[in-house]
C-alpha positions as a printed NumPy array, in Angstrom:
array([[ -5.21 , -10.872,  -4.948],
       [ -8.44 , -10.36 ,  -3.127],
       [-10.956,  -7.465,  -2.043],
       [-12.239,  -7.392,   1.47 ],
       [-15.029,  -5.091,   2.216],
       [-14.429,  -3.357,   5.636],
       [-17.278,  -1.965,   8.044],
       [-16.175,  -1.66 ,  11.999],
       [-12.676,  -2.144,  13.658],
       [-10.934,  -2.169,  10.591],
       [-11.928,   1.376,   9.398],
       [ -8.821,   2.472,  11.67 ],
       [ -5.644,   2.944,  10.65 ],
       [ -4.343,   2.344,  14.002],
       [ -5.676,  -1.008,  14.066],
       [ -4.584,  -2.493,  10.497],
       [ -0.89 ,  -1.039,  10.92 ],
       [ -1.   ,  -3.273,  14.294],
       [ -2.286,  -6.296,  12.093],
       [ -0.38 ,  -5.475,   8.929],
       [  3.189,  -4.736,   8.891],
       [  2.864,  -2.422,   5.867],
       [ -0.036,   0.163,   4.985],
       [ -3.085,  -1.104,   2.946],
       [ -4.666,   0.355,  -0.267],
       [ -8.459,   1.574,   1.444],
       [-11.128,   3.29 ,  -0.748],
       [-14.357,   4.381,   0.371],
       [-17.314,   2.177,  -0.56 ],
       [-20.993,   1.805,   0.707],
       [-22.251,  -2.176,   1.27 ],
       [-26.312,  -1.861,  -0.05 ],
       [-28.407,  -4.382,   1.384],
       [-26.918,  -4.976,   4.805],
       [-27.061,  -3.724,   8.46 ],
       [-24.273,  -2.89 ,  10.489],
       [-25.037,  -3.398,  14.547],
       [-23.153,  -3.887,  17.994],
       [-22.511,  -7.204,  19.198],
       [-24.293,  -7.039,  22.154],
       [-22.084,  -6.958,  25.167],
       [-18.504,  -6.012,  22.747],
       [-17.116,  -3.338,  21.168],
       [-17.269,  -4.068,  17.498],
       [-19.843,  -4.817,  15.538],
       [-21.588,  -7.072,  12.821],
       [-23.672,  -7.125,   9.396],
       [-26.362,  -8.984,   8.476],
       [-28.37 ,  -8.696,   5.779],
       [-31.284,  -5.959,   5.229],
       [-32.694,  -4.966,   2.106],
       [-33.88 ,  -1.627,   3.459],
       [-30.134,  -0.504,   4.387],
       [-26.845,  -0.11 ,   3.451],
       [-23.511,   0.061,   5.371],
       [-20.93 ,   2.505,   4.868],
       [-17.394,   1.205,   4.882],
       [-14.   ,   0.957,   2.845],
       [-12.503,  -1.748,   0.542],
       [ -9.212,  -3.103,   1.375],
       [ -7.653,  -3.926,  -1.773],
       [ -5.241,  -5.934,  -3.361],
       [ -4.852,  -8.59 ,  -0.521],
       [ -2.628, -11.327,  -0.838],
       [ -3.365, -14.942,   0.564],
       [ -1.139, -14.541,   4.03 ],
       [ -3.092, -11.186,   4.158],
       [ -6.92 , -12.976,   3.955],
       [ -5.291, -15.642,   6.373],
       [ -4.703, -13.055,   9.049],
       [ -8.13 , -11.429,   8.637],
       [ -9.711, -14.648,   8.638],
       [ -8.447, -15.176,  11.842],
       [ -8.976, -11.734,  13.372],
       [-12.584, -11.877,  12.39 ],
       [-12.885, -15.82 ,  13.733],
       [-15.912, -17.851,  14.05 ],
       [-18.605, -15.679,  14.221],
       [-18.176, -14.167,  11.063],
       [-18.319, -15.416,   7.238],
       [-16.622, -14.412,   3.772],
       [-19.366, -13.911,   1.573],
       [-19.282, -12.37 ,  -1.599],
       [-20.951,  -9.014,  -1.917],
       [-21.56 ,  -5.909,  -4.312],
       [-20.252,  -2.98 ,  -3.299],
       [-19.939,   0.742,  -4.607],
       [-17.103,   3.022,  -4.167],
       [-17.209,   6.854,  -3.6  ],
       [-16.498,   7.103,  -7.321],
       [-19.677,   5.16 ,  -8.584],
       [-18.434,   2.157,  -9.593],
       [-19.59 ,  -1.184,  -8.803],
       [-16.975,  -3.714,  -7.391],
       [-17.325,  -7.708,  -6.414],
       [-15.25 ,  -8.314,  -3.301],
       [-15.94 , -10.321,  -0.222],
       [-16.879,  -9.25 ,   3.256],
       [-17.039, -10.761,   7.184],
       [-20.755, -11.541,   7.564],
       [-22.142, -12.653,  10.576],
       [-22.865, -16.186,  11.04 ],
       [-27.187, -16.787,  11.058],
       [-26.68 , -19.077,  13.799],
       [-24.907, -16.831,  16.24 ],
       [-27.724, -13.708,  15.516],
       [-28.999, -14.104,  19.46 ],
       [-25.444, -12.26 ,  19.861],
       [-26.755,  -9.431,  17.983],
       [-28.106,  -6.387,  19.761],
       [-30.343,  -3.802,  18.201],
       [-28.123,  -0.819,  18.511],
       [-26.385,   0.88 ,  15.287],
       [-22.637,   0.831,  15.813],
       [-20.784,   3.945,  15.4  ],
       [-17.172,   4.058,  14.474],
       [-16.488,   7.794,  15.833],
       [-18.079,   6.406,  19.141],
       [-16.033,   3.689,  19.082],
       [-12.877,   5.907,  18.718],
       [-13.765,   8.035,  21.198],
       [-14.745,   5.667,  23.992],
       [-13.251,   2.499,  22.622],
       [-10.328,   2.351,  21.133],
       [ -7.735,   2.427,  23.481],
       [ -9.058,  -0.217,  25.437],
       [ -9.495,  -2.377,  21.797],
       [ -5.931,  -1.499,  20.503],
       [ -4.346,  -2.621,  24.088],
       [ -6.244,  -6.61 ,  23.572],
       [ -4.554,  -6.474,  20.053],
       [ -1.598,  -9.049,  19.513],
       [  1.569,  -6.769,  18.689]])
């Protein structure tokens, strides 16, 4: 069973109960050291490393193999698991992995913060329709 750290898209319920055919165990949990931006020209975004930020997000836990299969593809080849630190709302520290953005695709990275309540609001129909069901 496996950790994934969780920063963009998959903050929505809506879009892991299209993914996953059964909820998923989600705590808060803030990602120190990282920057979360837009992919220039998409609706979702990236992280990349930053020592001067930190990225608020939740951990998915408890993650079986089929389940890291799934979210490996859904994330696809711009994106890395790395393993990270993160903390939950709670305090405590946790190892887990998280989808980093490849270093050789940051030319695809724009300089604008990514919001998730923006995204909701002007996004996320559009996103859930492109979703496999």
């Amino acid at each position: 069973m496996q950790d994934i750290f969780v920063y963009g898209t998959l903050l929505n319920d809506e879009v892991l109960s299209i993914l996953f055919d059964q909820p998923l165990s989600k705590v808060g949990a803030r990602l120190p050291g990282y920057r979360r931006v837009t992919v220039s020209g998409q609706m979702f975004p990236a992280i990349r490393p930053d020592g001067n930020s930190s990225v608020e997000g939740a951990l998915l836990t408890g993650l079986d193999q089929c389940a890291i299969a799934l979210l490996d593809e859904y994330e696809g080849r711009f994106y890395q698991r790395e393993s990270v630190l993160v903390y939950l709302e709670c305090g405590t520290a946790r190892h887990c992995q998280a989808y980093v953005f490849r270093p050789s695709y940051y030319d695809f990275l724009s300089d604008e913060a990514w919001c998730n309540e923006r995204f909701r609001e002007h996004h996320m129909g559009q996103y859930l329709a492109r979703l496999p069901s």
